[in-house]
C-alpha positions, -999 to +999 in steps of 0.1 A: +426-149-668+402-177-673+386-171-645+380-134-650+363-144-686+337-172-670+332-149-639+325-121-657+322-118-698+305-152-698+275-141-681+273-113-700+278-129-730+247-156-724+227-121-719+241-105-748+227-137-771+190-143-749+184-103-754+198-097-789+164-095-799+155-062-778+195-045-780+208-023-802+229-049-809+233-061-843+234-101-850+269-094-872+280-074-843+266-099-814+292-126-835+319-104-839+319-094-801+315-130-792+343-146-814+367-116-806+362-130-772+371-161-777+401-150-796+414-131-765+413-160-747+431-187-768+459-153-770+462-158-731+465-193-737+487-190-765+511-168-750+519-184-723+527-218-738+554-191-752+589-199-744+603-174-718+636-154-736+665-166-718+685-130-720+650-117-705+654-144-679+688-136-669+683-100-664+655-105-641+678-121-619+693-092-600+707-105-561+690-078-539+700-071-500+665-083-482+678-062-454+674-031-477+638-049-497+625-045-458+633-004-455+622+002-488+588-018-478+586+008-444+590+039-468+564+029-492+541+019-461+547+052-449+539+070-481+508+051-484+497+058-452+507+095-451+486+099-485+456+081-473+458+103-439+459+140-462+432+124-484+408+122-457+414+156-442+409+173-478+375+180-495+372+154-527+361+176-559+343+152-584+335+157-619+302+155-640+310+120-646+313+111-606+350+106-608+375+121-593+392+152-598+415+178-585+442+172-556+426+137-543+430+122-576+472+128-566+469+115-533+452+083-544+476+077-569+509+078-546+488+063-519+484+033-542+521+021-535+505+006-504+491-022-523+533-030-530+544-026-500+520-061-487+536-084-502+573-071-497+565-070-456+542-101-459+573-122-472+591-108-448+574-121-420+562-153-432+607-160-435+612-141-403+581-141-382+580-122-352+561-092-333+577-062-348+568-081-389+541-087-383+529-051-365+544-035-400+526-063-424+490-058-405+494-022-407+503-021-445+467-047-449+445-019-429+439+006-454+431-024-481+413-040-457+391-009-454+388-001-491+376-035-490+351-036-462+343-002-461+333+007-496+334-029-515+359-026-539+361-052-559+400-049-571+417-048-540+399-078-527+414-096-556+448-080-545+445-089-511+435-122-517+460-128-543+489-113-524+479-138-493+475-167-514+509-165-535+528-153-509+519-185-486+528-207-518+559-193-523+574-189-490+559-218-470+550-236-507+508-243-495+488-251-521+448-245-516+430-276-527+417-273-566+377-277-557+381-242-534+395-223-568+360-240-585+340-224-561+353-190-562+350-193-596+314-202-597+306-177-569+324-151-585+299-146-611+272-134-581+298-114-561+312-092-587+275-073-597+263-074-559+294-060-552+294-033-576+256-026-566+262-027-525+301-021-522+306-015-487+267-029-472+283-064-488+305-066-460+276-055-437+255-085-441+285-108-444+292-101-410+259-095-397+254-130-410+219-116-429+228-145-452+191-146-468+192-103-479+227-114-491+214-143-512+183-126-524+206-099-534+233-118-549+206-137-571+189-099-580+221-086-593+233-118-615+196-111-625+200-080-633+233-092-659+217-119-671+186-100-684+211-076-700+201-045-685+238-029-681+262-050-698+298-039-701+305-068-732+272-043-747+294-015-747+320-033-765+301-046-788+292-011-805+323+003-799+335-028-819+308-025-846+313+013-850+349+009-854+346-016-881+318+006-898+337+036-900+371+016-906+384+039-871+406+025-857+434+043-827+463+017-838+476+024-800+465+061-798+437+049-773+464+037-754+488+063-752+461+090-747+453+067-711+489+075-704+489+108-707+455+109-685+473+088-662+505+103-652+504+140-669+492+163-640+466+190-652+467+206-624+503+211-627+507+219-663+476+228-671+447+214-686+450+227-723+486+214-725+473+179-715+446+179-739+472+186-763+493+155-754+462+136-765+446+124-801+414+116-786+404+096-814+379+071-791+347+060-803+324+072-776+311+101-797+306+076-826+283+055-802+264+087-792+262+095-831+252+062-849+230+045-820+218+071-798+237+049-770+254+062-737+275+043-716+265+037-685+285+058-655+305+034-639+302+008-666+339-003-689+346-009-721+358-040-715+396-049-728+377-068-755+367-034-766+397-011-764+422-032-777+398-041-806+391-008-814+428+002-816+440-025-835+410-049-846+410-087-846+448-079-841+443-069-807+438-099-788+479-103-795+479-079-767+466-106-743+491-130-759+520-103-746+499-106-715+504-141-715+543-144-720+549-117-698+530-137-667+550-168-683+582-151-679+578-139-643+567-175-633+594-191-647+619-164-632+598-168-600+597-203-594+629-215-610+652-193-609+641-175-577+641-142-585+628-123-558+622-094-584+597-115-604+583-126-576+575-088-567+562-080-601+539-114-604+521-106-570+520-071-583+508-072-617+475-105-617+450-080-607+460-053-628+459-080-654+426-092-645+412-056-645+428-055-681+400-077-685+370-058-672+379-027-678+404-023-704+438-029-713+442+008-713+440+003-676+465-029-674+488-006-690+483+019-667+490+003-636+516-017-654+536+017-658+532+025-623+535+001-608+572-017-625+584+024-627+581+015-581+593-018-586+622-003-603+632+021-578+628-002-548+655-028-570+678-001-576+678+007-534+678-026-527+700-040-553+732-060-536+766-042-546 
């Protein structure tokens, strides 16, 4: 989590104070978006030097038939795969915003199981290696391998990398050395914007070896941060001051109305009945209203900015839960060996990590999903 914040807010942040000057940004609100910051990261901190609940402990540790963890792996794989396969034989409809919409939006979301399925055949084979694991495990990595060379996304990199990575140290216990993890902190502050601004060309020149277009590019991008012409930690910051101003405030409603958009179909129930699931109390129209401000298509709120707005200086308790609950898998995971936690920790970093950059609404979205497929795959696999 650390990480994410020196990678990615920090710069921001340095462009958010050098350009204060020319932003709509007030000074009171350039302090309060920069000490909220801080906040949510002593709450990471904080929360994990939390002492795990024992009775938590104990239920994580459910004995599960690895025999049975291996089918359940194949049926996800072949759900994913099936998904992905009818996704790219359907038109995509998109809405005015560029997302999404319509049947695709379905297919991408049971498709997404894929991304469990890794780490369940990748143990596998590291404990068992032979031809027939390692076929199933390379053919789980393809489709994340292509959403990651193919188009640049930037989250399942970090889930690919992060499933290799723990998985080795688990299983075969192979700790990287401490000055790699400084680099890739260092050099994730130029990847993350080139790769939002190339996505899939990235790739290109990486393996076309066009290392000088890739540098120039690289060093354009963190230019383009650092002179604060899109900043996500801006958007924050006037959500932030508007919510303070008007004393508006979702007290969770933010969150639950990302549920609903989340799981509740409107294609299936219709789109009036969702709407009417929803409070929609946001501040986006607020933004619009007091600044004349729009945020930027494909730009976040940041999860400094939701879970401020829903709760105030309050909020950064959410990346305290965040904390303990990564303090409670590893605990379960390395000490008590619970295979379950150790599902759930590979699972769940990058979705905490995108709480980051784009909003604890979002952690809590994947977090749903993807512990609601955890749980069916421990009740299969579950010994008698």
């Amino acid at each position: 989590m650390a990480a994410i914040f020196i990678s990615f807010i920090l710069p921001q942040a340095i462009a958010l104070v050098n350009y204060s000057f020319s932003s709509v940004v007030s000074q009171a609100a350039l302090e309060r978006v920069l000490l909220y910051s801080c906040m949510c990261v002593a709450m990471c901190w904080v929360g994990y030097q939390s002492k795990p609940n024992s009775k938590l402990l104990a239920k994580l540790d459910i004995p599960l038939d690895e025999g049975k963890l291996f089918q359940a792996g194949i049926i996800l794989l072949a759900i994913g795969h099936l998904c992905y396969f009818l996704l790219s034989k359907i038109d995509i409809q998109t809405a005015a915003n560029g997302n999404w919409t319509g049947p695709a939006t379905i297919l991408y979301f049971f498709g997404s199981v894929i991304y469990l399925s890794l780490p369940i055949l990748l143990l596998n084979v590291l404990k068992r290696p032979n031809f027939i694991n390692l076929t199933l495990t390379i053919i789980a990595a393809y489709p994340i391998l292509q959403a990651i060379i193919l188009h640049g996304r930037r989250q399942p990199t970090m889930a690919f990398l992060i499933t290799i990575g723990l998985s080795f140290f688990l299983v075969k216990r192979y700790i990287p050395p401490r000055w790699l993890f400084i680099i890739g902190i260092i050099s994730a502050a130029y990847i993350i914007p080139v790769l939002g601004q190339l996505r899939g060309n990235f790739w290109t020149l990486v393996f076309s070896g066009d290392w000088q277009t890739l540098l120039s590019t690289s060093q354009h991008s963190l230019d383009s941060v650092t002179q604060g012409k899109i900043l996500e930690l801006r958007n924050a910051a006037l959500m932030m001051d508007a919510a303070t101003d008007l004393n508006k405030y979702g007290y969770g409603t933010g969150f639950w109305d990302a549920i609903i958009f989340q799981f509740v179909p409107g294609q299936i129930v219709g789109f009036d009945v969702k709407a009417s699931l929803q409070f929609k109390l946001g501040t986006l129209r607020d933004l619009q209203d007091i600044y004349s401000y729009h945020i930027h298509n494909g730009t976040t709120p940041t999860g400094i900015g939701d879970s401020f707005v829903e709760f105030s200086y309050l909020g950064c308790l959410t990346f305290a839960s965040i904390g303990y609950l990564f303090k409670t898998l590893w605990v379960s995971t390395i000490y008590r060996g619970s295979l379950v936690s150790t599902l759930l920790y590979i699972g769940l970093i990058d979705s905490a990590m995108v709480g980051i950059t784009h909003g604890i609404s979002r952690f809590l979205q994947e977090f749903i999903f993807k512990t609601g497929v955890l749980f069916l795959i421990v009740y299969f696999s579950r010994k008698k």
